[in-house]
N, C-alpha and C positions, 0 to 999 in steps of 0.2 A: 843709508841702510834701508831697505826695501823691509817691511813688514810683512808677512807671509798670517794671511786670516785664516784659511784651512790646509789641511794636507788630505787628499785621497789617495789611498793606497790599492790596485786592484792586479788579480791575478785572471786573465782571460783568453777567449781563443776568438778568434775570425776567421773568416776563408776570404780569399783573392782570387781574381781571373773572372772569366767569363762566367755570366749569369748572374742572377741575385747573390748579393754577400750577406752572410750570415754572421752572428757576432753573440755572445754570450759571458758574463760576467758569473766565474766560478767563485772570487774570493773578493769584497767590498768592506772598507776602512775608512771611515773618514776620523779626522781630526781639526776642532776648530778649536782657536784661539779663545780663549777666555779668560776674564780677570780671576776668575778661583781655579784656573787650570792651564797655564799660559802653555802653548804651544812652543816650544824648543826644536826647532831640529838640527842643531848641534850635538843632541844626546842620540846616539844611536838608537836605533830599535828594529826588534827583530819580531817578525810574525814568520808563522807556521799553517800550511794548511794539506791535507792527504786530494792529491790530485784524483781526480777520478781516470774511469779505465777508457773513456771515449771521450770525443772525438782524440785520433790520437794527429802529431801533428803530419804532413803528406804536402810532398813537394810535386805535385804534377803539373802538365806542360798545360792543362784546361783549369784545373782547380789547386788553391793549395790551403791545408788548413796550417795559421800560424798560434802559436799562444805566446804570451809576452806574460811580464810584471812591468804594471804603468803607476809610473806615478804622476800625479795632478796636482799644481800648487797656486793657489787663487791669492794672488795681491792687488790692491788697492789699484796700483797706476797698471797696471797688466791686467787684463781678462785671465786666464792662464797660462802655466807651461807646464808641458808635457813632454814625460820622457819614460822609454820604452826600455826595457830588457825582453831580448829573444829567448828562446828557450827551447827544445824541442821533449813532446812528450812521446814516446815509447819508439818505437825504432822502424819505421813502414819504409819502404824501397820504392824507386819511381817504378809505375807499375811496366811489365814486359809484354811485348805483344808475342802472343801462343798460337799455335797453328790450332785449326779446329782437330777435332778429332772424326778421322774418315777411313772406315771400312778399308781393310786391305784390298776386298774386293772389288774396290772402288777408286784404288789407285794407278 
């Protein structure tokens, strides 16, 4: 049985694709193991937090913004492991290409 020292729990967003990637940590949890507070993760637990109104998440073909719930679990014979829940925050469409706007005078 592998002993598990901490548990971090985070709610976050990134972007992907071309250019600098960007990354931000909305909600941060950690949990370590102690002798007057032993770490279980057998018992369930639930956290709560009010997402904010931006970035919202956007699937485009140059950039896309994703947000997850990660969690991180640090043991002794392993560095960590990591694991993702996707998510999408509010409802944005791949954007559409528009014609300009041109004078009828000028068509």
């Amino acid at each position: 049985m592998r002993t598990i020292r901490s548990a971090e729990l985070s709610v976050l967003w990134y972007t992907a694709g071309k250019g600098e990637e960007d990354f931000a940590v909305h909600l941060f949890e950690r949990h370590v193991d102690d002798v007057a507070r032993p770490l279980d993760l057998r018992v369930p637990r639930k956290f709560a937090t009010k997402l904010p109104a931006s970035p919202l998440s956007y699937d485009g073909e140059i950039v896309k913004v994703c947000w997850c719930v990660r969690v991180r679990l640090f043991m002794p014979q392993i560095h960590e492991s990591v694991a993702e829940i996707p998510f999408r925050l509010g409802n944005v469409s791949i954007g559409t290409e528009i014609a300009p706007d041109v004078p009828d005078e000028q068509v």
